[in-house]
MMTF fields as JSON, N, C-alpha, C and O atoms, coordinates in Angstrom:
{
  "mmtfVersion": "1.0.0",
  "mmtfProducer": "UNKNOWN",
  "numBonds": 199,
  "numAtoms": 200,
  "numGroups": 50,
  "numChains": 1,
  "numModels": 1,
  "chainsPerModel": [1],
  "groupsPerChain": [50],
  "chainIdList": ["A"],
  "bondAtomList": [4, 2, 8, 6, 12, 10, 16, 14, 20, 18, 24, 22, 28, 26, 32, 30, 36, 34, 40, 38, 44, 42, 48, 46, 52, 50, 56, 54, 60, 58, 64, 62, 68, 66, 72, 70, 76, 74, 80, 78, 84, 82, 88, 86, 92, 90, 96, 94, 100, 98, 104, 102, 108, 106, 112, 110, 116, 114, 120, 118, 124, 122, 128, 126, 132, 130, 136, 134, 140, 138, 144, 142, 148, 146, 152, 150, 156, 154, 160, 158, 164, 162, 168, 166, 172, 170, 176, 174, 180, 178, 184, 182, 188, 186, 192, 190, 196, 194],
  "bondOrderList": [1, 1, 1, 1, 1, 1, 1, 1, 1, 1, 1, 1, 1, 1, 1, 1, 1, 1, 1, 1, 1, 1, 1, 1, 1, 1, 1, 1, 1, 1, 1, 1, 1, 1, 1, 1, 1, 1, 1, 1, 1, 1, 1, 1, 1, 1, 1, 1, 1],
  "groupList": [{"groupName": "UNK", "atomNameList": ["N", "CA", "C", "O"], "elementList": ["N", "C", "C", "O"], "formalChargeList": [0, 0, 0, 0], "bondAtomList": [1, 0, 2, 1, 3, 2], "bondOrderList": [1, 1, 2], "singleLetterCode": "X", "chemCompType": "L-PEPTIDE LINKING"}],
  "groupTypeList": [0, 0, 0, 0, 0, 0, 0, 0, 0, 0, 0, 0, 0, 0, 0, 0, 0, 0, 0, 0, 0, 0, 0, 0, 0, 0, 0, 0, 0, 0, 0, 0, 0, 0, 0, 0, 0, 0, 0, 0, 0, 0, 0, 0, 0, 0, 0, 0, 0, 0],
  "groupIdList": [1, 2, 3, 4, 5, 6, 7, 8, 9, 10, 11, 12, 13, 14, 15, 16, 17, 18, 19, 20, 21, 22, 23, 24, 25, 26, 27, 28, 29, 30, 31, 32, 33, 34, 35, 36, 37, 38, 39, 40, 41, 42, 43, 44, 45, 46, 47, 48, 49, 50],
  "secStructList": [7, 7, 6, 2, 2, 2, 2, 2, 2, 2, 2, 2, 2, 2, 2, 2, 2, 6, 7, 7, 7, 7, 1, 1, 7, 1, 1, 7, 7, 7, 7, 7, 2, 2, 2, 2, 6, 6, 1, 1, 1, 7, 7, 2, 2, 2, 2, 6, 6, 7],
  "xCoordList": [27.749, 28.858, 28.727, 27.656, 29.796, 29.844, 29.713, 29.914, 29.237, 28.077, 30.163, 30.486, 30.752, 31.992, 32.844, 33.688, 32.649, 32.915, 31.876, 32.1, 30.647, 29.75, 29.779, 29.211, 30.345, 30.153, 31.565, 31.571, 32.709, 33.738, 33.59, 34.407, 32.885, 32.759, 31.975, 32.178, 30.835, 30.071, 31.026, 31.015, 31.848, 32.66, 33.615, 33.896, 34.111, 35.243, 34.121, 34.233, 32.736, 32.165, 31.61, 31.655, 31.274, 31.046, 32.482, 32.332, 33.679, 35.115, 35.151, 35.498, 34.553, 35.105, 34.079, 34.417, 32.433, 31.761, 32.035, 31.498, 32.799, 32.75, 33.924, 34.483, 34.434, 35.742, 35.624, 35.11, 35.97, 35.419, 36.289, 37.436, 35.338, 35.588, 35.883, 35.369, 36.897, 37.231, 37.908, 38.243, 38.058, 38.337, 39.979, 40.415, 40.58, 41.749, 41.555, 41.249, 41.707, 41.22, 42.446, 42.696, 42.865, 43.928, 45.048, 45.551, 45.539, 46.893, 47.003, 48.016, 45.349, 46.11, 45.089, 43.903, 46.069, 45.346, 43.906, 43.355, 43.227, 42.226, 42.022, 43.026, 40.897, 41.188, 39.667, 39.049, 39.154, 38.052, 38.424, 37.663, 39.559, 39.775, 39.122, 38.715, 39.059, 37.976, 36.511, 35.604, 36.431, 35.138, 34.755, 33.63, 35.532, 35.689, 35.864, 35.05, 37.137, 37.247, 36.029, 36.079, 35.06, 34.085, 33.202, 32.173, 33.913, 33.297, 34.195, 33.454, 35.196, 36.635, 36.321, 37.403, 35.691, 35.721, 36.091, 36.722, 35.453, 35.808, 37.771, 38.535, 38.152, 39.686, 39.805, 39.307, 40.269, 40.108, 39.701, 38.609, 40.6, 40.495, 38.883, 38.152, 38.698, 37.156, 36.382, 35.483, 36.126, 35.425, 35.263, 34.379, 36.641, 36.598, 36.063, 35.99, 35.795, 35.13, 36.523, 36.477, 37.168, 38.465, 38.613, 39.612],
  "yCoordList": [56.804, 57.557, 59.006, 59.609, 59.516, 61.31, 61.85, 61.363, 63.396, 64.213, 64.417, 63.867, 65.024, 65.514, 64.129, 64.579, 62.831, 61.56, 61.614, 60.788, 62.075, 61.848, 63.347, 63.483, 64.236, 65.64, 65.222, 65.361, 64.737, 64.919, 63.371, 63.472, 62.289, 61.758, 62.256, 62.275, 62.792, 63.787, 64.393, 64.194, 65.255, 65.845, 65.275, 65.617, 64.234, 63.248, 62.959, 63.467, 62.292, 61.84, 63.197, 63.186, 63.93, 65.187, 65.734, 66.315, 65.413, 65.761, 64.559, 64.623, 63.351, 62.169, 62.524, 62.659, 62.724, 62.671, 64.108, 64.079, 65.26, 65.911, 65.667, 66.67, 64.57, 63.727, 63.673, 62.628, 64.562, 63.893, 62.813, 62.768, 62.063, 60.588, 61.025, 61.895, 60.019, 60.061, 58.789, 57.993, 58.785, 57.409, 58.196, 59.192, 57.67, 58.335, 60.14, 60.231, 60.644, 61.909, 63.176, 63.77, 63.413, 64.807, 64.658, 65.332, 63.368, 62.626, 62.456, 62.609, 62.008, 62.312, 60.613, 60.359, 59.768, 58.573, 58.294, 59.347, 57.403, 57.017, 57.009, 56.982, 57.032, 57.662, 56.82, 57.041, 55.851, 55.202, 53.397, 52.69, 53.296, 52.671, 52.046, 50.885, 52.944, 53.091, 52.817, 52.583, 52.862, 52.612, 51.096, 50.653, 50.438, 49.541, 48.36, 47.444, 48.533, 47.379, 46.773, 45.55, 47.269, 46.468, 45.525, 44.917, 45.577, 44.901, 43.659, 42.813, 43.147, 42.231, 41.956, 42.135, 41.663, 41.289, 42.22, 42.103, 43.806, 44.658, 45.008, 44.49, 45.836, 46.817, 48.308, 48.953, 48.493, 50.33, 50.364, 50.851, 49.782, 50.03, 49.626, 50.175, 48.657, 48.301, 49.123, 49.354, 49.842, 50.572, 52.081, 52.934, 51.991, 53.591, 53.313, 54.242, 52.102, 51.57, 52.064, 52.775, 51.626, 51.468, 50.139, 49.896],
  "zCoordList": [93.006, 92.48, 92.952, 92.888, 93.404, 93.357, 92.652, 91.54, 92.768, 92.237, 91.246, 90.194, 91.817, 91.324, 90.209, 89.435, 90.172, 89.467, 88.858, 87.972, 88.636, 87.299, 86.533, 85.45, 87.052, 86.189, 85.408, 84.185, 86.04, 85.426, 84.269, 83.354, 84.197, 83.311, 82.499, 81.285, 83.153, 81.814, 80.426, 79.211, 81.412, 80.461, 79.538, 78.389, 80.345, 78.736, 78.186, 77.07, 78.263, 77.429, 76.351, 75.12, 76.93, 75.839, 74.771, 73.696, 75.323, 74.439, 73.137, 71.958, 74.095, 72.987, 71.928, 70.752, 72.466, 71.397, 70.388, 69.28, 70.732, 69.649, 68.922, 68.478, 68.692, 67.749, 66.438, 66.039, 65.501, 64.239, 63.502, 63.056, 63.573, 62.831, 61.023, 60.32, 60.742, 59.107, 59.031, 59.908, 57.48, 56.887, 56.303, 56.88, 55.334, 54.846, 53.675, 52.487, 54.132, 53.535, 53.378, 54.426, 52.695, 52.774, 53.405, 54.304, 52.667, 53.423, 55.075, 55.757, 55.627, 56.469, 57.302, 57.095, 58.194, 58.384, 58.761, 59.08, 58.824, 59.036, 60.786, 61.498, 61.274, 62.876, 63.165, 64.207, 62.137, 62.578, 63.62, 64.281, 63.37, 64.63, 65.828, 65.867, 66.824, 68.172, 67.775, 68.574, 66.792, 66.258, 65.554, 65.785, 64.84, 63.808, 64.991, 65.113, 65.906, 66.929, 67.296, 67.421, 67.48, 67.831, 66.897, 67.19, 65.656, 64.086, 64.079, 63.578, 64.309, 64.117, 63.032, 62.474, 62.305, 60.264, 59.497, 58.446, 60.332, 59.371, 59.35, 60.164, 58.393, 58.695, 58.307, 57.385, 58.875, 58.005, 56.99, 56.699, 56.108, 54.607, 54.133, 53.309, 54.844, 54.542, 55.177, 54.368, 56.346, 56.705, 56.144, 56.217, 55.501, 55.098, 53.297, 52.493, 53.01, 51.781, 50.513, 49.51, 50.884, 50.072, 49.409, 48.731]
}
């Protein structure tokens, strides 16, 4: 891979990881999603322990 294709994935990966994750909080939706897909039993509501 290029030096210029691994700096620039560096960087989405450093944007995604500063994402803050939440469950339903201050009217405002649940954004754990991207995260949960990889559970298929779990659902929001269950992950956000609702």
């Amino acid at each position: 891979m290029e030096k210029a294709a691994k700096e620039y994935l560096a960087k989405v990966a450093e944007k995604a990881a500063q994402t803050p994750f939440h469950g339903c909080i201050e009217g405002k939706e649940s954004n754990l999603e991207p995260i949960i897909r990889f559970f298929p039993k779990w659902t929001p509501r269950e992950a956000d322990g609702l």
